[in-house]
N, C-alpha and C positions, 0 to 999 in steps of 0.2 A: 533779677537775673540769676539769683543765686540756684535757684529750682532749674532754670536753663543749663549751667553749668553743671550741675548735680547729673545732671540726665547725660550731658555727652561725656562724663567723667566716666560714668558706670557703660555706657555705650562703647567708650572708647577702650575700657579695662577688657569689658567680653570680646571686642574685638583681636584685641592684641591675644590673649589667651585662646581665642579659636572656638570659643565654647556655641555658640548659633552661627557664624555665620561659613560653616562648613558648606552648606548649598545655597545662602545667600547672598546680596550684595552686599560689598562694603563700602559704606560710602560715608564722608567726615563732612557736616554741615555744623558751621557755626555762625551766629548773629550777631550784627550788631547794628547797637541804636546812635542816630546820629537827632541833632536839629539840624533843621533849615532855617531859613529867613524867619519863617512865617511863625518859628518854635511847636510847630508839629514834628513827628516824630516821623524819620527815614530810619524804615530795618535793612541791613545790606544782607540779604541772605546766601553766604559762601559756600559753595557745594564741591568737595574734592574725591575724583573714585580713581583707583588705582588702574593703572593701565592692565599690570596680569589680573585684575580683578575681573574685567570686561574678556567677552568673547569680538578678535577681531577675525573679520572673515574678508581672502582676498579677491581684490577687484579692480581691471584692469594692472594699472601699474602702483598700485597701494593696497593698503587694509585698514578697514573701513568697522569701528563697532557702532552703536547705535541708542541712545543711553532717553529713556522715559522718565521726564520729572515733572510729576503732580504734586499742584497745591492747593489745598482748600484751610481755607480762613474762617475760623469761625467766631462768632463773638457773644455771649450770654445764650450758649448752645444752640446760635442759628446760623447755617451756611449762609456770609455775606461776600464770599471772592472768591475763582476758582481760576487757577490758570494753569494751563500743561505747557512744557518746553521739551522740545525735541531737538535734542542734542547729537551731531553728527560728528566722530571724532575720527578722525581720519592720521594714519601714520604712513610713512614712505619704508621703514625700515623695522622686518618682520621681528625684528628681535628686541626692540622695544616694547612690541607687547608684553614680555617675560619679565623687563626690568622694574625699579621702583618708581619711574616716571608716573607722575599721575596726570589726570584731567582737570582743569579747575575754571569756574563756571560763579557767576554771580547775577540773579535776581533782587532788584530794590522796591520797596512797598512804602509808599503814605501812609499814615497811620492814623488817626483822631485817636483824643486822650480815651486811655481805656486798657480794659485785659481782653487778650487775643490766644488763640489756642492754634497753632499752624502744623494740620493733618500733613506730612509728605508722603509719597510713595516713589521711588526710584526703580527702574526696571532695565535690564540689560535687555534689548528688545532678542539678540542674536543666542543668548543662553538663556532665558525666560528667569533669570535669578533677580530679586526682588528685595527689598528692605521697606520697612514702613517707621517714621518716627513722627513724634506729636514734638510740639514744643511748645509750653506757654509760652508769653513773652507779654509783658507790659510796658505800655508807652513811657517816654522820659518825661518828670512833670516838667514843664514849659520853663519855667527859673533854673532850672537844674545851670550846675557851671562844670558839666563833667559827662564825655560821651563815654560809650565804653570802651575796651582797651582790645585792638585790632592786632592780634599777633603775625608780624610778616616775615616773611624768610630774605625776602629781599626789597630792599627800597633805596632807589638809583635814578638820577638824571635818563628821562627816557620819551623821547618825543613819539617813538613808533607806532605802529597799530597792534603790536603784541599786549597782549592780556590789554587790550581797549578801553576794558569794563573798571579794570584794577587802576586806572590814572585820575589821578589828580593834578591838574594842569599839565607840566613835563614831567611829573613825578612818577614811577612808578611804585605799586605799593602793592606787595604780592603775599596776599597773606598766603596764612598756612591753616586751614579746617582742620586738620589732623591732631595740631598742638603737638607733635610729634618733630623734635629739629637731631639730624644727625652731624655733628661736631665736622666730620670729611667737611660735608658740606655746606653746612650753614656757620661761620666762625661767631657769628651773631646771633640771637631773637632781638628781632626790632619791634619793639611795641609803638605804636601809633593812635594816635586820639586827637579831640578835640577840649577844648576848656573856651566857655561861655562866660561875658561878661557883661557889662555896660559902663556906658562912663561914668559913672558915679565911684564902681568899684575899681574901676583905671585909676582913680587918685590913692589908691597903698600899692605897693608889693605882692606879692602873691608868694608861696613857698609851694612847690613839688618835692614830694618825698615819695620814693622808692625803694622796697623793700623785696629782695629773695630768700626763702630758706627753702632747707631740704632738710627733713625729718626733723621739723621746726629746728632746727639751727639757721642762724643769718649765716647766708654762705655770700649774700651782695649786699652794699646798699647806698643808698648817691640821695644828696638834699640839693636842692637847687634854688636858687629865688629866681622869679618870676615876675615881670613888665609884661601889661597888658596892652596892647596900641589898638585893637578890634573887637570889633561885637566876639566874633568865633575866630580861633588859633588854631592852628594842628602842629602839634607838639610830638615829637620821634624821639624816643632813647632805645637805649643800645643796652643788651648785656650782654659780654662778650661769654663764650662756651668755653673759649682754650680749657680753664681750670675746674670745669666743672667736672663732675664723674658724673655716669649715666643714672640716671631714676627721673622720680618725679618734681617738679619744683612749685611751690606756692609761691606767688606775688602779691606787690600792692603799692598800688597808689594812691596818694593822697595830695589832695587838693586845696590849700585854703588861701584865701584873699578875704581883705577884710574883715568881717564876723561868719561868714559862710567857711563851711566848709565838707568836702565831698571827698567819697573814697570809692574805687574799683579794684576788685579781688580780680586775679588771674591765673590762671596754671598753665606747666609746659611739661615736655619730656625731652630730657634728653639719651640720645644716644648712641653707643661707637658706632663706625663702619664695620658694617658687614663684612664676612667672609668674601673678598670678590671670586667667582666662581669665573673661568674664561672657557667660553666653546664659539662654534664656528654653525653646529646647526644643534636645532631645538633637540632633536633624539638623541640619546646618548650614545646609541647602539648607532645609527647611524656616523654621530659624532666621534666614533672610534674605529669606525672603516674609514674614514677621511684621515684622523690618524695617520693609521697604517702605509700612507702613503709616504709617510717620513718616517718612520718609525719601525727597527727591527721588533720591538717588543712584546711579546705576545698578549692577549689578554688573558687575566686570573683565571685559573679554571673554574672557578665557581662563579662566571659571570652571571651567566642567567641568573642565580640569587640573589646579587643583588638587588637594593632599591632604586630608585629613579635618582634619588638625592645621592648616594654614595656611588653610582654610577659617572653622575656629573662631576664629583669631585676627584673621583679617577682621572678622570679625561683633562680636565681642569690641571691637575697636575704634571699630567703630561706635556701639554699645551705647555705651560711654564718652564718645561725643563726643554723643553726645543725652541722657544724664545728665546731663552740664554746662552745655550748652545750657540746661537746665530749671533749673540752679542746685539738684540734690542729690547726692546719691553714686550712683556703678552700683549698690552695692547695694542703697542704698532703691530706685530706679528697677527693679531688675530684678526686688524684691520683686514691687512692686505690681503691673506687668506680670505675671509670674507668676499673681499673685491673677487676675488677671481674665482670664487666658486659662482659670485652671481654672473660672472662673465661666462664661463663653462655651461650654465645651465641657460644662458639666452641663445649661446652662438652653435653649442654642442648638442640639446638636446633631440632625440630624436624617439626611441622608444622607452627611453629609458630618462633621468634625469641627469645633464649635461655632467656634472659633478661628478660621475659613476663610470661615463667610457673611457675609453685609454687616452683618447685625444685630450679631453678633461684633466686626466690625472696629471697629463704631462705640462698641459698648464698651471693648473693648480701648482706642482711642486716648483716649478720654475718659472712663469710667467712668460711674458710674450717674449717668443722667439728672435733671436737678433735675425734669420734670414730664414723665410718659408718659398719653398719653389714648388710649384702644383703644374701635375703633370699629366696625362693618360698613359696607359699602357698600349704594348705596341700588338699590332695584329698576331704576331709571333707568340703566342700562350697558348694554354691550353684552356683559357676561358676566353669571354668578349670581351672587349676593353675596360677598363676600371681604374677610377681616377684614384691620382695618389698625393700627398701631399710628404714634403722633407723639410723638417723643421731642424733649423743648427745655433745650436748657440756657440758665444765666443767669449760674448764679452766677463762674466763671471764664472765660467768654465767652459771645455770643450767637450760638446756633445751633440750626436748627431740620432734624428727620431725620424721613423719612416713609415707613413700611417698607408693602409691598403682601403679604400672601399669595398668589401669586397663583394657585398648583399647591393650595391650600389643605390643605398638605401641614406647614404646620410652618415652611417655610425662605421668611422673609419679604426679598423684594428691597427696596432701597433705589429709591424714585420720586422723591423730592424730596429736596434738601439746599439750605437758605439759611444765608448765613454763614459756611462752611468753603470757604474754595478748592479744596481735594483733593479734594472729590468733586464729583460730576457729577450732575445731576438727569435723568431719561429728559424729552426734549422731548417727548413724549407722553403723560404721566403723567397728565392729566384724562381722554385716552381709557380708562383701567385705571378710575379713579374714578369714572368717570359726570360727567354737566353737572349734574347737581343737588347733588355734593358741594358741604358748606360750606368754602370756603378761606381762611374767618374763623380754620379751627381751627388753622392753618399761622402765625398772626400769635404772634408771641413776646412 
């Protein structure tokens, strides 16, 4: 497996560095060989692609990408197994696509004793982006007392149907293809395996020894003894991240019971939390007219040259500094924003995106009104009648908003505002309403 490792080591370096897969997939596939009963060899083949790595496109009330995995098995250079999986990945919440959520997906194969050469080809069907990897792989010889060593991000008491594929009995065991663990989130790399006996070697002890370094220094290391009560064991240790610094880490485990003894190389990476960046929609420029709806601040005058990346982190900052202001976190704050921009663009939209009319806006900034009254206008104007809606809040300030139909299209203009500095009431706004409206209903 050492040549297997080799390949996703260098696969995973080009990756992180950006060097090929600029227009194509990236996608982290790693192996591993188990026995069965029968001491033939089970590959668990782990496949993990990044969520912004995929194009999602929307459909109905989600967004849907669509992800092509072909396999062909070859053996002493002749196609003997070929199988495609179509993979349908489906999100509810458009902003997930962006984040570092990935996809993870597993295929398992029989084996007979032997070398196997496993062609993949992975295809984003919605962006036509592509990856192709080869993997030797040879089977485990049948005595062997050592599977290979399954790197999980999380492994927990789990009866459900999530990750289905990932269980072992109530267990879940949620590896990680990447070999990539960030500290925020994983406090651990749980290593996972099995160790093969028979009752002959049940009558000694066994010893597990565990070993990490980084830039060959031991930075971990744990010896354990070992009682065999089973043909096959599945054995979990833990190495905690808290003290790690970020790089790459070599492992090892070793194995020995009676005169036998077996050893599995391993590698990870660890590293900090990202930058957390916070916005509300995907365009920055967009994301900063939304802004603006809190916000005296202008933007730089050298916006347009900006990039995409220092764009977001403008906006991002902002976002934070009017979280605080309000005395919650960005994240609750850009929660709730959130919530009511999707609410604006289901209930308000009309030519435009809901988010964008006055009636939106005034959601957006404040949220559902303590008392809305919906009205007609009276035959007294000097147009046809046109519904109006008075929305007042009370309870976290007093402020009263007075929206006109006036295209009686749907997208109702803002006529009147008492109480909010930021907006602006049209000084003509009794001409829209007629002289015989009551402007009793205006009183909060």
């Amino acid at each position: 497996m050492k040549n297997i490792k080799l390949y996703l080591l260098i696969i995973l370096i080009i990756a992180n560095t950006g060097l090929i897969f600029a227009e194509s997939l990236t996608i982290h596939i790693s192996p591993h060989r188990y026995l069965n009963k029968d001491k033939t060899t089970i590959v668990n083949l782990d496949y993990q692609v990044p969520y912004n790595n995929l194009k999602f496109v929307k459909h109905k009330n989600g967004y849907y990408a669509e992800l092509d995995f072909n396999i062909d098995i070859f053996k002493s250079d002749s196609l003997i197994f070929q199988k495609n999986i179509r993979d349908n990945i489906g999100i509810t919440n458009q902003f997930d696509a962006q984040s570092d959520k990935a996809y993870l997906n597993r295929v398992s194969f029989i084996l007979v004793q032997g070398s196997y050469l496993f062609q993949i080809k992975a295809t984003d069907i919605n962006s036509k982006k592509s990856a192709t990897i080869s993997l030797p792989i040879e089977t485990l010889a049948p005595d062997t007392i050592l599977s290979d060593i399954e790197l999980c991000s999380v492994v927990r008491p789990d009866s459900s149907a999530y990750l289905e594929k990932f269980h072992r009995g109530n267990t879940l065991y949620q590896s990680q293809p990447s070999i990539i663990f960030e500290k925020r989130d994983n406090p651990y790399v749980y290593l996972s395996f099995e160790v093969y006996t028979n009752e002959s070697l049940r009558q000694d002890m066994g010893i597990l020894v565990l070993t990490v370094q980084k830039d060959s220094i031991l930075v971990f290391d744990d010896m354990m003894d070992y009682i065999s009560y089973n043909d096959c064991e599945r054995i979990n240790l833990t190495i905690p991240l808290t003290d790690l610094n970020p790089g790459k880490y070599n492992g090892n485990i070793i194995f020995q019971i009676g005169e036998l003894s077996e050893e599995r190389d391993f590698e990870f990476f660890v590293t900090e939390p990202k930058i957390q960046l916070y916005y509300v929609l995907i365009n920055p420029d967009d994301d900063y007219k939304l802004l603006k709806y809190f916000i005296s601040e202008n933007a730089p005058g050298n916006w347009k040259t900006y990039s995409y990346d220092a764009k977001r982190q403008y906006v991002s900052r902002c976002w934070v500094k009017l979280a605080d202001a309000n005395q919650v976190s960005p994240e609750s704050f850009i929660r709730t924003i959130r919530e009511r921009v999707d609410y604006a663009n289901k209930h308000f939209s009309h030519f435009n995106n809901g988010w964008t009319t006055d009636i939106g806006r005034i959601y957006i900034r404040h949220g559902e009104p303590d008392d809305v009254e919906k009205g007609t206008t009276l035959d007294d104007t000097r147009f046809v009648r046109k519904d109006f809606q008075i929305w007042k809040y009370r309870s976290r300030f007093n402020a009263v908003y007075l929206f006109l139909d006036i295209q009686m299209n749907g997208n109702y203009k803002l006529l009147y505002v008492d109480g909010d500095d930021r907006e602006s009431s049209n000084p003509n706004y009794m001409y829209y309403l007629g002289d015989d409206f009551d402007t009793s209903l205006l009183r909060n």
